[in-house]
C-alpha positions as CSV (number, residue, x, y, z in Angstrom):
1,X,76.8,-94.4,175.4
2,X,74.5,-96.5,177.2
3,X,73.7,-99.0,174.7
4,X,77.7,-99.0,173.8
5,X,78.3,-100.4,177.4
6,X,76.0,-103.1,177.4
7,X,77.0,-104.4,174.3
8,X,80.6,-104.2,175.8
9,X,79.5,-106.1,178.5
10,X,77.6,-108.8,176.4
11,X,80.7,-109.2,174.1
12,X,82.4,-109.7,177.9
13,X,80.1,-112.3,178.9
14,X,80.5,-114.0,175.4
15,X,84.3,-114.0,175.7
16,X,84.3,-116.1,178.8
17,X,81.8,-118.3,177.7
18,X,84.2,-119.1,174.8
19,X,86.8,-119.5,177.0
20,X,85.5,-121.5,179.4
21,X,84.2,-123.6,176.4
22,X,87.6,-123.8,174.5
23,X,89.1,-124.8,177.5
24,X,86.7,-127.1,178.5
25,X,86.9,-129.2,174.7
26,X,91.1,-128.7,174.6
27,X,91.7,-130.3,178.3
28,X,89.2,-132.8,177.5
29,X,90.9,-134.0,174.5
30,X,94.1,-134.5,176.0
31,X,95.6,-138.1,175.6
32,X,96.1,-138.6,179.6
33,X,93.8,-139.6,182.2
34,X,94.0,-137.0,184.8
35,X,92.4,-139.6,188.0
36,X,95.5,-141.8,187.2
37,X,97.9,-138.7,187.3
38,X,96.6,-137.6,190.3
39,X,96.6,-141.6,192.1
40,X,100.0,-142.1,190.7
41,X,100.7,-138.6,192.5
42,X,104.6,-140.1,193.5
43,X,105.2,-140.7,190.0
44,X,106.6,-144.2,190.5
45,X,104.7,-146.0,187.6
46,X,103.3,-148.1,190.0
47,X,100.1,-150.4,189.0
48,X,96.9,-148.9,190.4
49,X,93.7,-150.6,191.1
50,X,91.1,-150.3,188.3
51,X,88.4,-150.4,190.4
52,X,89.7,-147.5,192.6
53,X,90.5,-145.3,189.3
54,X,86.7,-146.3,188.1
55,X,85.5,-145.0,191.8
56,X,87.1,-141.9,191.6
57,X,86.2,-141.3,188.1
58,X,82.3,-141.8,188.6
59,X,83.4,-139.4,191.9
60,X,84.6,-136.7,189.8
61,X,81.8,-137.0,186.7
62,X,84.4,-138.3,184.2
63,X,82.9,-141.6,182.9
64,X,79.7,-139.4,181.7
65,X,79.2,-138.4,178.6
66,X,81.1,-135.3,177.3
67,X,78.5,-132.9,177.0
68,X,76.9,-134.1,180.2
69,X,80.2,-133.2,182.0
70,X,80.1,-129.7,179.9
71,X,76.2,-128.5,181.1
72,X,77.0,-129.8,184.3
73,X,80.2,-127.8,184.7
74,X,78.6,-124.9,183.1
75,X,75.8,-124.3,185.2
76,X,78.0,-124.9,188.7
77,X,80.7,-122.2,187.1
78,X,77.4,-119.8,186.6
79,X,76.8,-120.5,190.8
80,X,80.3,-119.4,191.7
81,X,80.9,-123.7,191.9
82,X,83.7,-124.2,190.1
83,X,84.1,-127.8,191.2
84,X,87.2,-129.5,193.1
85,X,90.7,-130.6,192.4
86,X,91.1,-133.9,191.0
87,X,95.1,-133.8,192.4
88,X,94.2,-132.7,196.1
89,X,90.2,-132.8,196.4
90,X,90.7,-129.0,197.7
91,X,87.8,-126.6,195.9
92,X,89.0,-124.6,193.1
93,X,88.1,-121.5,194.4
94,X,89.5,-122.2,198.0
95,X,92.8,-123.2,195.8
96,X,92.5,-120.0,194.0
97,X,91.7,-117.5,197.2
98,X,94.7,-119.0,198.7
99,X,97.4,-118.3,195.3
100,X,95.9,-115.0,194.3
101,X,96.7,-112.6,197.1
102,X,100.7,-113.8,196.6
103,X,99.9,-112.9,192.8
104,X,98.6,-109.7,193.5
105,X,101.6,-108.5,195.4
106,X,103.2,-109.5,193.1
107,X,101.4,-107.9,190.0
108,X,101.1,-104.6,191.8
109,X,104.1,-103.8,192.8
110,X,105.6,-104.9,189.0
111,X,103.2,-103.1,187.4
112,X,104.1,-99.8,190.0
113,X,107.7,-100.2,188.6
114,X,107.1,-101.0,184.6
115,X,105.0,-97.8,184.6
116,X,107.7,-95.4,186.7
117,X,110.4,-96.8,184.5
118,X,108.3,-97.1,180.9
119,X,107.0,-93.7,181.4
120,X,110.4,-92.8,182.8
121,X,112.2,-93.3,179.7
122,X,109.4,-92.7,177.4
123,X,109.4,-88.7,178.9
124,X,113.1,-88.9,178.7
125,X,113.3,-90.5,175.2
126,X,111.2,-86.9,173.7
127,X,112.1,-84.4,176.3
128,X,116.4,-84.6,175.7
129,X,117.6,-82.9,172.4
130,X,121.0,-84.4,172.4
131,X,120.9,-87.3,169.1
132,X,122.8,-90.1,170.5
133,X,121.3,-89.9,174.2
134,X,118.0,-89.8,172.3
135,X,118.9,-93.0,170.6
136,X,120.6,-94.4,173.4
137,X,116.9,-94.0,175.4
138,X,115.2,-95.2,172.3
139,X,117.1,-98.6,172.3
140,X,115.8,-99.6,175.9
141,X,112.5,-100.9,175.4
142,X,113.2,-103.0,172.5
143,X,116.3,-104.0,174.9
144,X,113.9,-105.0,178.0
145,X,111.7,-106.9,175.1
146,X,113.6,-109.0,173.6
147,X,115.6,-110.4,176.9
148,X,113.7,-113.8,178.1
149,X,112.3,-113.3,181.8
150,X,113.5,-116.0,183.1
151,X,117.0,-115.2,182.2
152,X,116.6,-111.8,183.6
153,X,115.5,-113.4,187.0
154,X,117.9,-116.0,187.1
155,X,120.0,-112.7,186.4
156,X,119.1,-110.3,189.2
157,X,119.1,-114.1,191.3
158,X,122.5,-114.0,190.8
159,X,123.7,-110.1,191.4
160,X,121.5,-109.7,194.2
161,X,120.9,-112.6,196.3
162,X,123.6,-114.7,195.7
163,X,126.7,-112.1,195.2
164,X,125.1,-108.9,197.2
165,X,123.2,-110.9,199.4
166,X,121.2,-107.9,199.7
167,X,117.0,-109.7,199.3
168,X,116.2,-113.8,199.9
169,X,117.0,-115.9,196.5
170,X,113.5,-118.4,197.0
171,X,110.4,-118.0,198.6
172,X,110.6,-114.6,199.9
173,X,108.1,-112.6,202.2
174,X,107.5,-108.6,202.0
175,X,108.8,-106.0,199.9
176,X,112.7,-107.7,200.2
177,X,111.4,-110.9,199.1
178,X,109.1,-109.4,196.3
179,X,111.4,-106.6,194.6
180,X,113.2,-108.9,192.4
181,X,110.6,-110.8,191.2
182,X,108.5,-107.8,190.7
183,X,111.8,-106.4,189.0
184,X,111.9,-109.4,186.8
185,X,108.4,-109.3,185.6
186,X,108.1,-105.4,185.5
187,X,111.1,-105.3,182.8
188,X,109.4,-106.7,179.4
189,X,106.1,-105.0,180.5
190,X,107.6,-101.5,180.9
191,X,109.8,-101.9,177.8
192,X,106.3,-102.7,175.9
193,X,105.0,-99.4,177.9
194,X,107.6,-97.1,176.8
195,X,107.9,-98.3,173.6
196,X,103.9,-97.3,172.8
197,X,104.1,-94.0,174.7
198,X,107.2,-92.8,173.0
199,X,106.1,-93.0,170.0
200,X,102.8,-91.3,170.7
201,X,105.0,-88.6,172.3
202,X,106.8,-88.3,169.4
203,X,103.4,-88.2,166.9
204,X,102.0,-86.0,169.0
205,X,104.8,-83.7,169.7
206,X,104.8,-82.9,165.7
207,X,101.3,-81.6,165.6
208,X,100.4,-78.3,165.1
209,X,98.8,-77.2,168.5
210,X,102.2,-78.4,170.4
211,X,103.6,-75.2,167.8
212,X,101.1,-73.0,169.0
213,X,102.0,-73.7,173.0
214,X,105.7,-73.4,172.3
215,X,105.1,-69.6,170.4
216,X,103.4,-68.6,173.6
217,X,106.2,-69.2,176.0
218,X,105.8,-72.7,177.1
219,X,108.4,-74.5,178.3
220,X,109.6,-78.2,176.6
221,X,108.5,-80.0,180.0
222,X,105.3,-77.6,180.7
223,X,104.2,-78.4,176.9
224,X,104.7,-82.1,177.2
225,X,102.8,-82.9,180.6
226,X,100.0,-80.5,179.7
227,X,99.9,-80.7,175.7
228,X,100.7,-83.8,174.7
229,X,100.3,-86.6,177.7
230,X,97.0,-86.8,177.5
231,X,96.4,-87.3,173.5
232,X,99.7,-89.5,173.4
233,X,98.8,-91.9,176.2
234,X,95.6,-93.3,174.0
235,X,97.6,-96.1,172.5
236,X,99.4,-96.7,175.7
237,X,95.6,-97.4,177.5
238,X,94.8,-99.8,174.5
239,X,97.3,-102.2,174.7
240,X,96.3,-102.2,178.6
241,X,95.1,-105.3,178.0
242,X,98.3,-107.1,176.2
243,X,100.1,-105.6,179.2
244,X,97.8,-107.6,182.0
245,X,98.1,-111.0,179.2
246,X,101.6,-110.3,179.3
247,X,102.0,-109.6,183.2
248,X,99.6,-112.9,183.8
249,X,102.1,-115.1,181.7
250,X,104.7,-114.0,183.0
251,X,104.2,-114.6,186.3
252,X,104.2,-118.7,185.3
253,X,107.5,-118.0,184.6
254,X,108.7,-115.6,188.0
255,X,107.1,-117.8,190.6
256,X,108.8,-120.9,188.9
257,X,112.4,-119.1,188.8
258,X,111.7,-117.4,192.6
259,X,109.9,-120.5,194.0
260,X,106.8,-118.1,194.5
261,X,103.5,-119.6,195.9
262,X,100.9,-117.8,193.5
263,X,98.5,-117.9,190.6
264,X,101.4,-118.7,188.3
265,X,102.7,-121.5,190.2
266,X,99.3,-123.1,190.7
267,X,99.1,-123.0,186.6
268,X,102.1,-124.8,186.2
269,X,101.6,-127.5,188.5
270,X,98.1,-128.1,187.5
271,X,98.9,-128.2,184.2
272,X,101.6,-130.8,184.3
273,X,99.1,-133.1,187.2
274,X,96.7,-132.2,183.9
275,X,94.1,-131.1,186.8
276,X,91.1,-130.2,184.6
277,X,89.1,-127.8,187.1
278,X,91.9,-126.0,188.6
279,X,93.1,-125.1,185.4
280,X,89.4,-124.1,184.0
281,X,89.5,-122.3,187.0
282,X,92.3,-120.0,186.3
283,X,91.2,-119.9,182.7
284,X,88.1,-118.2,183.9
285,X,89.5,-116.0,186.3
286,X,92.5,-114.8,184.1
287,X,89.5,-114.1,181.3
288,X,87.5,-111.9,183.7
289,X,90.9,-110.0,184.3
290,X,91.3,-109.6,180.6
291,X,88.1,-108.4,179.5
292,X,87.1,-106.2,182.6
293,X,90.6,-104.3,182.0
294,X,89.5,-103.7,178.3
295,X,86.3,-102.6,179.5
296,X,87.0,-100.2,181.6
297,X,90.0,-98.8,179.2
298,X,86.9,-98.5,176.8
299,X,85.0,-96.5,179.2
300,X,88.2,-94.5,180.2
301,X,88.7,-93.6,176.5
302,X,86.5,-90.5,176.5
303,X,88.4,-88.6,179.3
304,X,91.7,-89.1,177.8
305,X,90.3,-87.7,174.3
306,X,86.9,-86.0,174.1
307,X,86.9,-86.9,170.3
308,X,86.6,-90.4,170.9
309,X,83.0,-89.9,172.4
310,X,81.7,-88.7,169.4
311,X,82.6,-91.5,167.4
312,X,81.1,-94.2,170.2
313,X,78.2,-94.9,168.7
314,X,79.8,-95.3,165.4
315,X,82.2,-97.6,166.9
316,X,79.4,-99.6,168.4
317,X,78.2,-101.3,165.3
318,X,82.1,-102.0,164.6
319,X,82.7,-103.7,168.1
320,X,80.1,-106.1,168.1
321,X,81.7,-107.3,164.7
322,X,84.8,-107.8,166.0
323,X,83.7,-109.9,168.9
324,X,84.7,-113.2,167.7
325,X,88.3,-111.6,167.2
326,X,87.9,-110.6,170.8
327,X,87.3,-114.0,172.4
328,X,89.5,-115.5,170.0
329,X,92.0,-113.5,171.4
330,X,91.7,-113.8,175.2
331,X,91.6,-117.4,174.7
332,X,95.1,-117.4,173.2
333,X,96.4,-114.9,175.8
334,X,94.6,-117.0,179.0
């Protein structure tokens, strides 16, 4: 088990190291020159002084060579120095400490609601015996999935802000001003949730020790909290880490609609001002979200099913093969 973690936690470090690099070669490729994005910052199209763009660029390492500018960045992101913000001069991870607590909030409490209503649904989905209500439940995730987010906030915008009046439309403080978008970013996450667990709830449900509690007097709800949760949540923990991809994303899209300061907002802004540190920035911290979920859903693994622990080391040798899968993936996600 011991040599299972730390080869977990190398294929962690490896994973951020390719996206930091992958980021690092995409951003520099781009067509645009972010110094004269970030002088032009009005957006007129006004002329600007060459010899002020060639000041800030020597300022800024950008007229060194490429993999000058990648060692140099490398070994300040290894220090905790991940550089400053070409648009405002600010540090990155001042710029980052100020958006992430509003992201947080934010995360949490959707996350609070897309378990209580995927779990929700999922229990009720197994547990009624009645066809078409069982159908009916069935339908709800792949509902919740395929409706865009930002037509679901622009939706609960409209009901309850500008109709009910009952929490503030932009901008919002506190639980009134975070409910909907929490609401709005919980929906596709909890559909995902309840999707995974029902099935597992059903697969499980048919097996033959489910049988056995049932013949000894168990209850339908008794059976399925203390029988089958456990064993039927295992798929559920694996795509823990799609769900935090999913829940990252989304929030681009939630504290654009709700006019939300956060993590989401600071993505889209630096990527449009093409701010090349910032954006490395939150590649790098989204990344160390990513894999330190999926670590620790790794670890958790054994408690949920003692089976799994006896095929850890046999795993082991199948993880460290899939590691370029791995990073390939967290890339795409971050």
């Amino acid at each position: 088990m011991a040599r299972y973690v730390v080869v977990r936690v190398l294929q962690a470090i490896w994973v951020l190291w390719a996206a930091f690099t992958i980021s690092f070669v995409v951003l520099y490729l781009l067509p645009a020159d972010p110094v004269s994005i970030a002088a032009d910052g009005a957006g007129a199209g006004t002329p600007i002084d060459k010899a002020a763009i060639a000041e800030l660029q020597a300022r800024y390492g950008l007229d060194r060579p490429l993999w000058e500018q990648y060692w140099t960045a490398l070994i300040h992101a290894l220090t905790g120095d991940l550089g400053h913000s070409i648009a405002t001069g600010q540090p990155v991870t001042s710029a980052l400490g100020d958006a992430l607590p509003n992201t947080l909030g934010l995360a949490g409490l959707a996350l609070l609601f897309a378990v209580l209503g995927g779990v929700s649904v999922a229990f009720a989905a197994t547990y009624v015996r009645r066809p078409w209500l069982r159908d009916a439940l069935s339908s709800l995730p792949s509902l919740g999935v395929s409706v865009p987010t930002f037509w679901t906030g622009l939706l609960l915008l409209q009901l309850f802000s500008f109709h009910w009046r009952l929490a503030p439309a932009f901008g919002g403080h506190g639980f009134t001003g975070t409910v909907l978008p929490a609401l709005t970013l919980a929906i596709p996450i909890g559909a995902v949730l309840a999707q995974v667990l029902a099935a597992g709830l059903a697969s499980t449900w048919r097996q033959p020790f489910v049988d056995v509690a049932l013949a000894k007097g168990g209850s339908r709800g008794w059976v399925l909290r203390k029988h089958v949760l456990r064993p039927a949540s295992v798929p559920t923990f694996t795509i823990a880490g799609v769900l935090v991809g999913n829940m990252l994303a989304g929030s681009v899209v939630v504290e654009t609609v709700f006019a939300r300061q956060g993590v989401g907002r600071l993505t889209q802004t630096s990527v449009l001002a093409q701010d090349i540190p910032v954006v490395q920035g939150i590649v790098l911290l989204t990344s160390t979200v990513f894999v330190t979920v999926n670590l620790a859903v790794d670890l958790l693994y054994p408690l949920l099913d003692p089976r799994i622990a006896g095929r850890s080391r046999r795993a082991t040798t199948d993880s460290e093969t899939a590691s370029i899968e791995t990073a390939e993936e967290v890339v795409v996600r971050a």
